[in-house]
C-alpha positions as a LaTeX table, in Angstrom:
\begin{tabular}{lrrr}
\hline
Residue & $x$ (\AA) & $y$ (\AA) & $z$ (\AA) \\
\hline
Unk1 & 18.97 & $-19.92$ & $-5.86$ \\
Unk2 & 16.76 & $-20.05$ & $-2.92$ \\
Unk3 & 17.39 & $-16.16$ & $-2.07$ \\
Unk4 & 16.57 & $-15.83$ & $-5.65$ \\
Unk5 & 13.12 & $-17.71$ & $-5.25$ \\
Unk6 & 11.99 & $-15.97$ & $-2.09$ \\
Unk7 & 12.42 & $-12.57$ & $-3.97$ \\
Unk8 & 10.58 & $-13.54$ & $-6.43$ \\
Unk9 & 8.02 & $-14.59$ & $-4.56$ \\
Unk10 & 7.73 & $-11.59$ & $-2.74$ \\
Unk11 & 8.04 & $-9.64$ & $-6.44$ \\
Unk12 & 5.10 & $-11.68$ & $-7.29$ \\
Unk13 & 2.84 & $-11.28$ & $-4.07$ \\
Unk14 & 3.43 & $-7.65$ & $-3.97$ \\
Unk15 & 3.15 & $-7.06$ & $-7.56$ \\
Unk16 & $-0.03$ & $-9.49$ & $-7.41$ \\
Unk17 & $-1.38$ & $-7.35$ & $-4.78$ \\
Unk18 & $-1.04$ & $-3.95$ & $-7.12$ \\
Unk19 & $-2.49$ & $-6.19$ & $-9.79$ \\
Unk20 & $-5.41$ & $-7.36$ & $-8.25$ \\
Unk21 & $-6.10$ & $-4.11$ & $-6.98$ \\
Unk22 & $-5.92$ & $-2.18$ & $-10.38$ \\
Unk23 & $-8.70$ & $-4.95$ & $-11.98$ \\
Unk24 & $-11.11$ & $-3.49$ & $-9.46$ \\
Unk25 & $-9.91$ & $-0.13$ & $-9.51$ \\
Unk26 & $-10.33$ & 0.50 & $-13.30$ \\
Unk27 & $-13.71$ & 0.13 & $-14.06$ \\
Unk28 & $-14.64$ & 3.17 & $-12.00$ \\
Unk29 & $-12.30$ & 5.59 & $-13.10$ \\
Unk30 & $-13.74$ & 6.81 & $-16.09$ \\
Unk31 & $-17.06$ & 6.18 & $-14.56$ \\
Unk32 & $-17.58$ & 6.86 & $-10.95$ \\
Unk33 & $-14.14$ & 8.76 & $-10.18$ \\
Unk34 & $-14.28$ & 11.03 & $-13.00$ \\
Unk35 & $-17.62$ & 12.06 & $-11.42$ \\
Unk36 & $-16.28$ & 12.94 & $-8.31$ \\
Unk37 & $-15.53$ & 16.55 & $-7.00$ \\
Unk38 & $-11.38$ & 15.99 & $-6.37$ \\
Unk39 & $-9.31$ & 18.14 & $-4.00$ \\
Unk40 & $-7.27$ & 20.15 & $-5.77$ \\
Unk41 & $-4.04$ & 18.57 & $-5.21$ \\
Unk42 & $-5.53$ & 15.31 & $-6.60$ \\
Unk43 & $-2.42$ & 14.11 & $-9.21$ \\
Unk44 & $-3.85$ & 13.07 & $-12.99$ \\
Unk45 & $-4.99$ & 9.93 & $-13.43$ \\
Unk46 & $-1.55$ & 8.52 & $-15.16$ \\
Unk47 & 0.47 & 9.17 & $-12.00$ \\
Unk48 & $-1.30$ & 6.32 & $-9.75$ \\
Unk49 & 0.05 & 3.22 & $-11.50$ \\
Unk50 & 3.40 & 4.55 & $-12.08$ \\
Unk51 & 3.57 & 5.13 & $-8.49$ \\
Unk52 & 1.78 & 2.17 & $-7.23$ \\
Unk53 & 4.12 & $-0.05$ & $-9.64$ \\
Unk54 & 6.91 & 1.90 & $-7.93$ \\
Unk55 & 5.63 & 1.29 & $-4.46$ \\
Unk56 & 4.70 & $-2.16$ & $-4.84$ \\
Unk57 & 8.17 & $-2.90$ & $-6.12$ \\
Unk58 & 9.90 & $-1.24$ & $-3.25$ \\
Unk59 & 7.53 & $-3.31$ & $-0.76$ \\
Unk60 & 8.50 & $-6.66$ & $-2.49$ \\
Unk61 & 12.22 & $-5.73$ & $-1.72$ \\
Unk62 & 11.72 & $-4.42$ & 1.85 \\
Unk63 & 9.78 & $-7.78$ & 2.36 \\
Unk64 & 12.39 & $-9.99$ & 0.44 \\
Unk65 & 15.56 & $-8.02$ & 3.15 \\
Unk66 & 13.35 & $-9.06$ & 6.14 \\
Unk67 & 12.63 & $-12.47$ & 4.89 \\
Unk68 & 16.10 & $-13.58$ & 3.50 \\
Unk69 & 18.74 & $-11.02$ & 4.69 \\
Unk70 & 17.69 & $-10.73$ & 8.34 \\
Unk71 & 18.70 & $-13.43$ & 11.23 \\
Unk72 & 15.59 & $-15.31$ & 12.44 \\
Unk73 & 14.38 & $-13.46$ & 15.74 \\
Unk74 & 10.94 & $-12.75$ & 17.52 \\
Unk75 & 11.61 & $-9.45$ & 15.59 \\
Unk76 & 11.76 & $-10.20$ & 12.58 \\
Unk77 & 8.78 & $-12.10$ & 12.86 \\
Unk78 & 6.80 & $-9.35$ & 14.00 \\
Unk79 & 7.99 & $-7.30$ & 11.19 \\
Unk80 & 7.00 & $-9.51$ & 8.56 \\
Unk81 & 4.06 & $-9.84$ & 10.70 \\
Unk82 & 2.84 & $-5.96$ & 10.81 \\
Unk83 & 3.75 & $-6.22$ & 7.25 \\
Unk84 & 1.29 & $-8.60$ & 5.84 \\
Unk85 & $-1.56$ & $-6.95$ & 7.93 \\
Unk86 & $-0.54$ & $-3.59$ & 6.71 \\
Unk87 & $-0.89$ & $-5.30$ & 2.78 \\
Unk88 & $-4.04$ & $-7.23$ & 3.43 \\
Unk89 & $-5.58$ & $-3.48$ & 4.29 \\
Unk90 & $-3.75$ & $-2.29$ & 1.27 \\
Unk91 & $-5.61$ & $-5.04$ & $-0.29$ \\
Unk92 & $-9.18$ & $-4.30$ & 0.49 \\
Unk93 & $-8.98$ & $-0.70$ & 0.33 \\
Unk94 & $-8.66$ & $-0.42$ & $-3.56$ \\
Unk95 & $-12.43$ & $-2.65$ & $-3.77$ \\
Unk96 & $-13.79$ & $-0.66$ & $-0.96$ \\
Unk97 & $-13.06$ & 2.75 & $-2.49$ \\
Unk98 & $-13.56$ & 1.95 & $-5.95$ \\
Unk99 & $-15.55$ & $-1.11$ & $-6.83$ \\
Unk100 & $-17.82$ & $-0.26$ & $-3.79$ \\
Unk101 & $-17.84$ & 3.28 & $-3.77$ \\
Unk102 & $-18.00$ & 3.78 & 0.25 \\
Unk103 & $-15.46$ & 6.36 & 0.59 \\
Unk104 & $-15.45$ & 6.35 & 4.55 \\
Unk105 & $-14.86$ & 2.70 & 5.48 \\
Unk106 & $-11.99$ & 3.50 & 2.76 \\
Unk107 & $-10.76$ & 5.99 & 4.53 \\
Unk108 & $-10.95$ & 3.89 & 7.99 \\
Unk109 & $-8.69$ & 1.07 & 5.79 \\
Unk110 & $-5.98$ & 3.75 & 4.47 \\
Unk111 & $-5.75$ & 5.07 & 8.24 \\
Unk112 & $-5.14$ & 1.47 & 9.49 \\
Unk113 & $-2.46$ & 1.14 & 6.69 \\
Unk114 & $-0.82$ & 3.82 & 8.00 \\
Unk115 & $-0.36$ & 2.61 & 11.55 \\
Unk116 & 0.75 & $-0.70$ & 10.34 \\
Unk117 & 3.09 & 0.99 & 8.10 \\
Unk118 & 4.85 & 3.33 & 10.34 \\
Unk119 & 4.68 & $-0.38$ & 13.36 \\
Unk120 & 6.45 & $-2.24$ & 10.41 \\
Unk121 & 9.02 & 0.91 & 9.81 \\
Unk122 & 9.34 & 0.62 & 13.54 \\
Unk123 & 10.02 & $-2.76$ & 14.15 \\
Unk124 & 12.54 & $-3.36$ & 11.00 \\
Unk125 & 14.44 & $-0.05$ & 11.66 \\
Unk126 & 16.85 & $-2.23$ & 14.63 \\
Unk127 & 16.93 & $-5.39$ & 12.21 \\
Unk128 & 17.30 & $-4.37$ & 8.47 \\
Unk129 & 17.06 & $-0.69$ & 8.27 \\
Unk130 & 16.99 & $-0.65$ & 4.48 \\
Unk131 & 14.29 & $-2.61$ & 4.65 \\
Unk132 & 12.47 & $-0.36$ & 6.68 \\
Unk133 & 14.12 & 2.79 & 4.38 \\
Unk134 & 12.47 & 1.13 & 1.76 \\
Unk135 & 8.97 & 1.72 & 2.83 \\
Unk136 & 9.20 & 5.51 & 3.42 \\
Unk137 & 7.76 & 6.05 & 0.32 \\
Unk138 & 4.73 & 4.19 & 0.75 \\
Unk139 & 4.27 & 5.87 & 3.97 \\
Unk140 & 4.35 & 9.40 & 2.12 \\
Unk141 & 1.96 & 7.88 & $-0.51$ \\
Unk142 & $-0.27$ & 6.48 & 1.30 \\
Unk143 & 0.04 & 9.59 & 3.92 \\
Unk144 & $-1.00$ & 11.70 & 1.32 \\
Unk145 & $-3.27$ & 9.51 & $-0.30$ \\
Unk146 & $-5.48$ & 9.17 & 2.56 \\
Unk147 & $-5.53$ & 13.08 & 2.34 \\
Unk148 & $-7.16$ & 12.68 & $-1.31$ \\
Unk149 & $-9.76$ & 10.25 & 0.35 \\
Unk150 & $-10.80$ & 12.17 & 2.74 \\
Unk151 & $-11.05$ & 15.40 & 0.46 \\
Unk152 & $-13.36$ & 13.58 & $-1.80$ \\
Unk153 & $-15.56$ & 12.30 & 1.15 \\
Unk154 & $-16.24$ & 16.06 & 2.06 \\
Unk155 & $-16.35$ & 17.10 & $-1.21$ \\
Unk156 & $-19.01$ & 14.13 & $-2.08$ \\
Unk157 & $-21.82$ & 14.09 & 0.91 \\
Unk158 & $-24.35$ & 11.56 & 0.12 \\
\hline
\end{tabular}
């Protein structure tokens, strides 16, 4: 029961997270977005929540291994560690990009994700390395990803 509780509650944090982040993401896309030169590798529109879901999902599991199915250590603190810093970027860069518009500073965030993605990677490969298998995917994304932000900052000067 317990084990069953934590994952939920990482379901729900991560999950929450992707939630959060989609109220102040959808306002702008037919507005603001759809006005913006894309590169041309830019997926449609209906790709990024079935991928986010996806991702988000993934993350709540990786989480839930290093939380319940790893032996306490100063290592698996720091992974969980490196992992919430790498979500509370994930967190802001959604607003930033989106509900603020300021494509840069978003761009800054998504590069910081990535660091604290590939430390978290790092850190849970010795400990739980499906846990740190699991976030592989969000690394790609979110490698890539920061590809399309950066695209659209060039392609949008101010």
């Amino acid at each position: 029961m317990k084990s069953a509780l934590r994952f939920l509650a990482c379901a729900a944090l991560c999950l929450g997270i992707g939630y959060v982040s989609g109220l102040s993401t959808r306002p702008s896309i037919p507005t603001w977005y759809a006005g913006l030169a894309k590169p041309s590798w830019t997926p449609p529109n209906i790709a990024f929540p079935i991928v986010w879901t996806t991702l988000y999902f993934l993350m709540a599991v990786s989480l839930w291994l290093l939380w319940d199915r790893t032996a306490a250590s100063a290592q698996r603190s720091k992974a969980i560690g490196l992992f919430f810093a790498q979500l509370v970027l994930n967190a802001l860069w959604s607003p930033v990009f989106f509900a603020w518009h300021l494509i840069w500073p978003a761009l800054a965030i998504i590069l910081g994700m990535i660091v604290f993605v590939v430390l978290t990677i790092r850190t849970a490969w010795d400990i739980n390395r499906p846990a740190a298998l699991l976030l592989v995917p969000y690394l790609m994304w979110i490698s890539y990803a920061s590809t399309l932000n950066a695209g659209i900052g060039i392609m949008n000067p101010r």
